[in-house]
N, C-alpha and C positions, 0 to 999 in steps of 0.2 A: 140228471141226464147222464146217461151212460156215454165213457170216450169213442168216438167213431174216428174211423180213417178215412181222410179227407178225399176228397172225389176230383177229377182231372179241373173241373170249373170252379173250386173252393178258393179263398184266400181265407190262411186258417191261421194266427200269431199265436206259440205256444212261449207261454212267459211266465212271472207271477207279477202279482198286485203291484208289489212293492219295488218293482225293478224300476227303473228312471229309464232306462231305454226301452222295455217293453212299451213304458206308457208314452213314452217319442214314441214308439210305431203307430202306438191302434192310434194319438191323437193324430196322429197324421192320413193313417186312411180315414178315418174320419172325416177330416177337410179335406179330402179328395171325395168322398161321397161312395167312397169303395166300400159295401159290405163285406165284412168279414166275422168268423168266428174266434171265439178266443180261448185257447186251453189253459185253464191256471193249474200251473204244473202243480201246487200245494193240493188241487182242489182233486185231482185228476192224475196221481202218481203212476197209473198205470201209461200213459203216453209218454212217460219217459223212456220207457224200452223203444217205441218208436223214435224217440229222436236220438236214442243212442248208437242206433240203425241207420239212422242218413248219416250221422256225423261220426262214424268210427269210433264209437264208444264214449262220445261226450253228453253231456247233456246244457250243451250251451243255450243260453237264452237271452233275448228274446230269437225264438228262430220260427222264419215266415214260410209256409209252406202257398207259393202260388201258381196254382192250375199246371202243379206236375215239378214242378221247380223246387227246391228246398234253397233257402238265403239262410246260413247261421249268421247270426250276429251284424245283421246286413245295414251299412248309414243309408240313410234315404236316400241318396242318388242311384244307389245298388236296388232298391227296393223300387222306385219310380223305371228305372229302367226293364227291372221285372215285367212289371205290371204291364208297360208299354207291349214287351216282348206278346204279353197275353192278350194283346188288344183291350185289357180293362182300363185304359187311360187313352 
């Protein structure tokens, strides 16, 4: 699957595998019932220029991109609040 850029209704977690906090996110939308997509930065190098674009040259991760919003590195109280913001909770 080729990287697409995410659309204003997306929740989109770009991370990799092995991050402990990437996988704190997606298990967590998860148990919210939240659909989301998931970029593995490994899998998918070319999205790094996109996230080095929201975050002024970093390529931090896990970072949640929700319906317009961009969360670097966000604890799930930042991330539940998001979501609220977007009516998905």
């Amino acid at each position: 699957m080729l990287y697409r850029t995410p659309t204003l209704a997306s929740v989109v977690v770009y991370g990799t595998r092995w991050c402990a906090q990437s996988q704190l996110v997606r298990r967590y939308l998860e148990r919210l019932g939240i659909p989301y997509r998931f970029v593995d930065l490994e899998e998918h190098p070319e999205a790094v220029a996109q996230l080095r674009w929201w975050t002024g040259g970093y390529a931090s991760h896990p970072t949640v991109y929700v319906g317009g919003e961009v969360l670097v590195e966000p604890s799930l109280a930042e991330l539940e609040r998001s979501l609220m913001r977007r009516g998905l909770l």
